[in-house]
C-alpha positions in Angstrom: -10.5 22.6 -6.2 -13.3 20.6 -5.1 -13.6 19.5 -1.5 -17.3 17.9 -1.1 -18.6 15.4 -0.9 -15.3 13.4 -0.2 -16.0 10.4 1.2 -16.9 7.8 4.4 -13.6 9.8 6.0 -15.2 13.4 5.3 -14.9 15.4 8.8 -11.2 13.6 9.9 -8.0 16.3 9.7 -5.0 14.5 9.4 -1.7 15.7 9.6 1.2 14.0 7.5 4.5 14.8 9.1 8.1 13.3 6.8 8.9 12.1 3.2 9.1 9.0 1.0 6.6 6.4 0.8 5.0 4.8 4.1 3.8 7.4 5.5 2.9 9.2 2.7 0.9 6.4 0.9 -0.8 6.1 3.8 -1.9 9.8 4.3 -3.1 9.5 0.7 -5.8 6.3 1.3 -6.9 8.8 4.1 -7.4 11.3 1.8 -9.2 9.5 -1.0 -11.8 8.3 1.5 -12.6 11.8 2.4 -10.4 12.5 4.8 -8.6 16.5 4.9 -5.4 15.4 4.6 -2.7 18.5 5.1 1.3 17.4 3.9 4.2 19.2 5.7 7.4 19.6 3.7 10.8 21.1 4.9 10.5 24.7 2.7 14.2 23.9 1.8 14.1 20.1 1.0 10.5 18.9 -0.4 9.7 15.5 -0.4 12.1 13.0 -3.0 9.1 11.9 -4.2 8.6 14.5 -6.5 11.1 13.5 -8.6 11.1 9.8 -8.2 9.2 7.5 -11.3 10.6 5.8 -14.4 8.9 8.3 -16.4 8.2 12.1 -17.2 5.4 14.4 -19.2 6.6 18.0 -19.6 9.5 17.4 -17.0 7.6 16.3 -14.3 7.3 12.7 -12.7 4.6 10.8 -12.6 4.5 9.1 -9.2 4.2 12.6 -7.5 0.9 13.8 -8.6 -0.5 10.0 -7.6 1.4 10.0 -4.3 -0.7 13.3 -3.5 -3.7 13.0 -5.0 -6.2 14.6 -2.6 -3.3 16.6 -0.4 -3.3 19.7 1.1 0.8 20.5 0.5 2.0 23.2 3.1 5.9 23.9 3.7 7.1 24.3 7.5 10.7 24.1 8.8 10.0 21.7 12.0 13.7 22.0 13.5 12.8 25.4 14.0 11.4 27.1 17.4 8.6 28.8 15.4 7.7 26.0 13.0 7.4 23.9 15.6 4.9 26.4 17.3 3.0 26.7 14.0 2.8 22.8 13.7 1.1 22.6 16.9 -1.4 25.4 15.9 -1.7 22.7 13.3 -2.4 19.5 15.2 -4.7 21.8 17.7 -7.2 21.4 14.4 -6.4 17.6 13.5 -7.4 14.3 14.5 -4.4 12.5 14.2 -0.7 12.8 13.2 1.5 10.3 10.9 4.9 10.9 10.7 7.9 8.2 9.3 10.8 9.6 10.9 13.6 7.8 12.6 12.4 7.5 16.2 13.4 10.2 18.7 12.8 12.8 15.4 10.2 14.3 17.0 11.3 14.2 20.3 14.3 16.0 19.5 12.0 18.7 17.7 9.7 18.7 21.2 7.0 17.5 19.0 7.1 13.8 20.8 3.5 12.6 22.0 3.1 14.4 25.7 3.6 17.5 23.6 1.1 17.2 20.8 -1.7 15.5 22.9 -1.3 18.6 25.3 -1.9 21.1 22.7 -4.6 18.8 20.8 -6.1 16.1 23.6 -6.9 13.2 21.9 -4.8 13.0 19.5 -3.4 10.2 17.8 -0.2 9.7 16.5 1.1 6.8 14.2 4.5 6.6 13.7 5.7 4.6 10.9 9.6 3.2 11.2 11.8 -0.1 9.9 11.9 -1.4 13.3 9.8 0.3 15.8 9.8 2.8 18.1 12.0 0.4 20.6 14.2 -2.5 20.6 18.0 -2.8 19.6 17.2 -2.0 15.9 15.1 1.6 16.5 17.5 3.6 15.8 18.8 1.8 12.0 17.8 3.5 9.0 14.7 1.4 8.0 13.7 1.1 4.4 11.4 -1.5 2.9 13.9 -3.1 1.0 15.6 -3.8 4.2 12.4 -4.9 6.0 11.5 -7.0 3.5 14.5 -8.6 3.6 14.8 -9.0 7.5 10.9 -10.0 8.1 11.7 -13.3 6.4 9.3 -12.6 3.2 11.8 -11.8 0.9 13.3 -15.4 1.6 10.0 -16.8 0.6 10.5 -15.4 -2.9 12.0 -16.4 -6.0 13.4 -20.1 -6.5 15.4 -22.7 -4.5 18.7 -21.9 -4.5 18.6 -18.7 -6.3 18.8 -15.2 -5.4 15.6 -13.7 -3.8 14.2 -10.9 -6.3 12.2 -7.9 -5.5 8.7 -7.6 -6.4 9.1 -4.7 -8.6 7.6 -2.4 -5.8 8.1 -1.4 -2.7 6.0 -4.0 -0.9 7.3 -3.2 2.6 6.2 0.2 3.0 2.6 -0.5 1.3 2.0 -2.9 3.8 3.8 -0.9 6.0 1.0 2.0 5.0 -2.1 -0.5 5.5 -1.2 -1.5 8.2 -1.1 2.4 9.7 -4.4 3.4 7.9 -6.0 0.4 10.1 -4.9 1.1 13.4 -5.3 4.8 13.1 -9.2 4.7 12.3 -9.4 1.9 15.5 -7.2 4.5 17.2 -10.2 6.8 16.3 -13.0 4.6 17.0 -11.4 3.9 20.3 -11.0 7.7 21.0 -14.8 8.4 20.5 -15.8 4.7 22.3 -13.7 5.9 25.3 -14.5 9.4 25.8 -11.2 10.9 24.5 -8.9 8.9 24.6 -5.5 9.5 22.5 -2.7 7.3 21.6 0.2 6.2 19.4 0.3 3.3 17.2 3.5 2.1 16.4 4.2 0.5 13.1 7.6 -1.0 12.2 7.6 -2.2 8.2 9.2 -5.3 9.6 6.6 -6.1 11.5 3.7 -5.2 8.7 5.8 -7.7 6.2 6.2 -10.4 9.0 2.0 -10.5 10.0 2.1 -11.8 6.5 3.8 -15.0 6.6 1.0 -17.2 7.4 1.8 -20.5 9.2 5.4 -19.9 8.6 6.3 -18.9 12.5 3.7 -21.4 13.7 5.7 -24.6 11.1 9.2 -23.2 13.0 8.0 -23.2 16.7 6.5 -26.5 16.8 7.8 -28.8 14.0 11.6 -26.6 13.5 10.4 -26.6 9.5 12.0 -23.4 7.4 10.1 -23.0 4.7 11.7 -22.4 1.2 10.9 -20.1 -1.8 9.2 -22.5 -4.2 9.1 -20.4 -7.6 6.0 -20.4 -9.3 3.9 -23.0 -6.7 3.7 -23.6 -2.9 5.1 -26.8 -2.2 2.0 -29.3 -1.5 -0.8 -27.4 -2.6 -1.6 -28.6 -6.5 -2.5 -27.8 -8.7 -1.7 -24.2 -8.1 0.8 -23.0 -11.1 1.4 -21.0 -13.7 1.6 -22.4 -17.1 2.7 -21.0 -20.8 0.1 -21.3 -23.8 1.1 -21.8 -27.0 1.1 -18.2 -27.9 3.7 -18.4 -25.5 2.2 -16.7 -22.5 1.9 -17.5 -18.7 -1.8 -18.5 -17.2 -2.5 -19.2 -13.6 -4.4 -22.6 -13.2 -5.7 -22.9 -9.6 -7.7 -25.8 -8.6 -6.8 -27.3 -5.4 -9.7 -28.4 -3.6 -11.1 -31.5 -5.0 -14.5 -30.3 -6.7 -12.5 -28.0 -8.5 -9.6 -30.4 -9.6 -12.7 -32.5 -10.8 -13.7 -29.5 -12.9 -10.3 -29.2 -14.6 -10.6 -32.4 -15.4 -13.6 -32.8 -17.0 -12.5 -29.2 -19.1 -9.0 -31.2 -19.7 -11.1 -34.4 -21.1 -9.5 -36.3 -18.9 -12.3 -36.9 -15.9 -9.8 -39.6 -15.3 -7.7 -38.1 -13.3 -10.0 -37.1 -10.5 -10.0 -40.6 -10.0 -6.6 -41.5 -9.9 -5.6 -42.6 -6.5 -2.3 -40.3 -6.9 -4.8 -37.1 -7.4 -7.6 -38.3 -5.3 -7.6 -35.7 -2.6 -5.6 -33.1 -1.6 -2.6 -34.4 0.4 -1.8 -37.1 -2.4 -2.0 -34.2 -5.2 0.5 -32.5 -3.4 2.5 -35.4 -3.2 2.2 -36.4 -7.2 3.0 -32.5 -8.2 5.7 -32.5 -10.4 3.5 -34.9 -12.4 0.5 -33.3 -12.2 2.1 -30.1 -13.3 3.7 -31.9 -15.8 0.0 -33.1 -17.4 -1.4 -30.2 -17.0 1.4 -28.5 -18.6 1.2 -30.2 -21.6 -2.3 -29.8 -22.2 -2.2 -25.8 -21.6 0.5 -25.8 -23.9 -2.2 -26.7 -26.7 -4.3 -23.5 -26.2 -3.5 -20.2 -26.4 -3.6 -17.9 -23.5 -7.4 -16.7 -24.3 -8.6 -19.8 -25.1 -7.2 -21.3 -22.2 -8.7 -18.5 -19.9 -12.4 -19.3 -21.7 -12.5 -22.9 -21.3 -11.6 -23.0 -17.4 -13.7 -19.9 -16.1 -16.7 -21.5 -18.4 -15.8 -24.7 -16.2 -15.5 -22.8 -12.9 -12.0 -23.5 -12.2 -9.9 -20.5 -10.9 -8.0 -19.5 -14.1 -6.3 -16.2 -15.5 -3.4 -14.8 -17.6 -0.1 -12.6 -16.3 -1.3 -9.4 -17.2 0.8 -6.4 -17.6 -0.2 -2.7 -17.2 -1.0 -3.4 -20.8 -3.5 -5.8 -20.5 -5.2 -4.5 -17.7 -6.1 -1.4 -19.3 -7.2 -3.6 -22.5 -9.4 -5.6 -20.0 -12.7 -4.6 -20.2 -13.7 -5.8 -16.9 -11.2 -3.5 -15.1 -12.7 -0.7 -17.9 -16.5 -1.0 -16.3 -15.4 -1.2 -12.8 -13.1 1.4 -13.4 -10.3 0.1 -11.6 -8.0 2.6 -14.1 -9.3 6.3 -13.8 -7.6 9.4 -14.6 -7.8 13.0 -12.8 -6.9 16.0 -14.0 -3.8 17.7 -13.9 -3.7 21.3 -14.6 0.1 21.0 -15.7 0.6 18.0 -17.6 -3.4 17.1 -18.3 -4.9 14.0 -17.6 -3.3 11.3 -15.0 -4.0 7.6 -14.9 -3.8 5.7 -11.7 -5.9 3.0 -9.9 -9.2 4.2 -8.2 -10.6 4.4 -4.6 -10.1 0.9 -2.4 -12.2 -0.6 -1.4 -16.2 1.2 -2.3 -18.6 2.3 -0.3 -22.4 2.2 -1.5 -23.5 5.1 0.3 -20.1 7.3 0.3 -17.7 6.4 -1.9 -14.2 8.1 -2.3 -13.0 9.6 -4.9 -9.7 11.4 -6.9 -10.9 15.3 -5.9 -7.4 16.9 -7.0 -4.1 16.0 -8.2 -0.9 16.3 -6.1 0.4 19.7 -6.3 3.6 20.6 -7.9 4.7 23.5 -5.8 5.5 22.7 -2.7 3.7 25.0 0.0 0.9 25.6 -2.3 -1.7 25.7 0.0 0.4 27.6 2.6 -2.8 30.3 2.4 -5.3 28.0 2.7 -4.2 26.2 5.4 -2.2 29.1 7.5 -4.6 31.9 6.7 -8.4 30.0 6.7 -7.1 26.9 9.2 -4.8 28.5 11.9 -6.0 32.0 11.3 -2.7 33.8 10.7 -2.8 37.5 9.3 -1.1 38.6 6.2 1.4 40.0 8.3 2.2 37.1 9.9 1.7 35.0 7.0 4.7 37.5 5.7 7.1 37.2 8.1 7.4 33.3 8.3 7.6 33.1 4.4 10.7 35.6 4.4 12.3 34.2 7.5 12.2 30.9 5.6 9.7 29.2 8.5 7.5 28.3 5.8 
């Protein structure tokens, strides 16, 4: 297992306290920028995510091995007296904490705040929850389904007067998980900038899907305007689509501001239409868009998706197909920048998932080890070289069940 060089995060211990996705996800962008990432899983129930996925290669899923790249997996029982004991030891030697628990978990567990930044000063915790660590909602069970739903995006989605669909992944707690990795390095800079200084950071997935909405809170308060899912466009800003080819599949065409419309026109043959008075500028193509689609839609139809994709990038307007996983591994841009890589599994060989975001110049990330299938297996590792436990020790809380 290599550990070095890791990455702009190299030197940061983090701690990753609970199960499922937010807080896990986010753990793991920690980990692929370098950071020492150790994962706590009860010894009796490890984390779902093992065998979670829509697929399998020699009976194990595949979403596990991504979900941990990088990971440190230890098992500790933290409703007990002594594996709570042994997780401070633990957060003694870290920079900061991340749990997703409901709130009051840890307080009931005397692992709450005071607790952890008296045995480690400094310390900071992120908590990641539906709702928040207060407010009438704190204590519902908070999934990102749910938050999606509740934050108002989900409503944005789909088309007027239908049902509002998923995305086809769980949006909520990725954003949820962003939004955690960013206040936890300001936490950090904060800490060093202040002299010390710990703290929590509270995220609620409601909240991370809501600081998405753009102008949507700012149209209600002053002008009472709900806005409404608008399928494949946003209502007033055209052209901004997607359209099928005649090979029958869907490219985006987005050329909005008016040197670009003029572009699309002049790729269209029909320089024309930057002139018309119902296209001239931006407000009048957004009221003329049903025919503008409409024209636009008719030539597109003519080309297939390729050709389509040539003749507007070659023009400068903004322009690409729907791809599916399919065509982004076929994509030989994604290829050279290796957006795709695949690490090494020592159990089912080699795994594909999407590289290091963003790159650094100077220290980039990378994929050092795959997720671990056993769970606790780097109990040794971390109790016996990190905490300094003996084998006697290390004996005891493995037949006691601690770890």
């Amino acid at each position: 297992m290599q550990t070095s060089p890791a990455g702009p995060l190299e030197g940061i211990r983090v701690l990753e306290l609970g199960t499922l996705l937010a807080g896990g996800f986010a753990a793991r962008l920690l980990a692929d920028l370098g950071a020492e990432v150790i994962k706590v899983e009860a010894p009796d129930r490890p984390d779902p995510v093992r065998e979670w996925g829509h697929g399998a290669v020699a009976e194990r899923r595949l979403w596990w091995p991504t979900h941990s790249r990088n990971k440190k997996c230890v098992t500790l029982d933290l409703r007990r007296p002594e594996g709570q004991a042994l997780c401070l030891r633990l957060v003694e030697r870290c920079d900061a904490v991340i749990e997703n628990f409901r709130p009051g978990t840890l307080e009931r567990w005397n692992l709450g705040f005071a607790r952890l930044n008296e045995a480690r000063p400094g310390i900071v915790l992120v908590r990641i929850s539906g709702y928040g660590q207060d407010g009438p909602y704190r204590d519902r069970a908070g999934y990102a389904s749910v938050a999606e739903a509740m934050s108002g995006l989900r409503h944005l989605n789909g088309f007027p007067g239908e049902a509002p669909p998923r995305l086809g992944i769980s949006l909520g707690d990725s954003l949820g998980a962003l939004f955690a990795v960013q206040g936890l390095l300001a936490a950090l800079y904060h800490r060093d900038a202040s002299g010390g200084d710990g703290q929590v950071v509270d995220v609620s997935l409601v909240e991370s899907c809501f600081a998405l909405l753009e102008s949507v809170p700012a149209e209600y308060a002053a002008l009472g305007r709900v806005r409404q899912p608008t399928g494949t466009r946003l209502e007033g800003i055209a052209p901004s689509n997607i359209f099928r080819s005649r090979d029958g599949r869907w490219v985006v065409i987005a050329a909005n501001q008016d040197t670009v419309f003029a572009r699309l026109c002049d790729a269209m043959g029909r320089p024309d239409l930057a002139h018309d008075e119902r296209f001239a500028n931006h407000e009048a193509r957004g009221d003329h868009e049903d025919v503008l689609d409409a024209i636009i839609g008719e030539w597109a139809s003519g080309h297939d998706a390729l050709e389509l994709d040539a003749i507007l990038n070659d023009a400068g307007v903004a322009a690409g197909p729907v791809y599916t996983i399919e065509d982004i591994f076929a994509d030989p841009h994604f290829r050279v920048r290796e957006m795709v890589v695949e690490h090494d599994d020592p159990e089912i060989g080699p795994v594909a998932g999407s590289n290091v975001v963003p790159r650094f110049s100077h220290t980039p990330g990378r994929i050092r080890w795959t997720g671990p299938w056993q769970p606790g297996a780097h109990n040794r590792d971390v109790y016996s070289d990190l905490v300094g436990l003996d084998e006697t020790e290390l004996a005891e809380l493995e037949q006691t069940g601690v770890i």
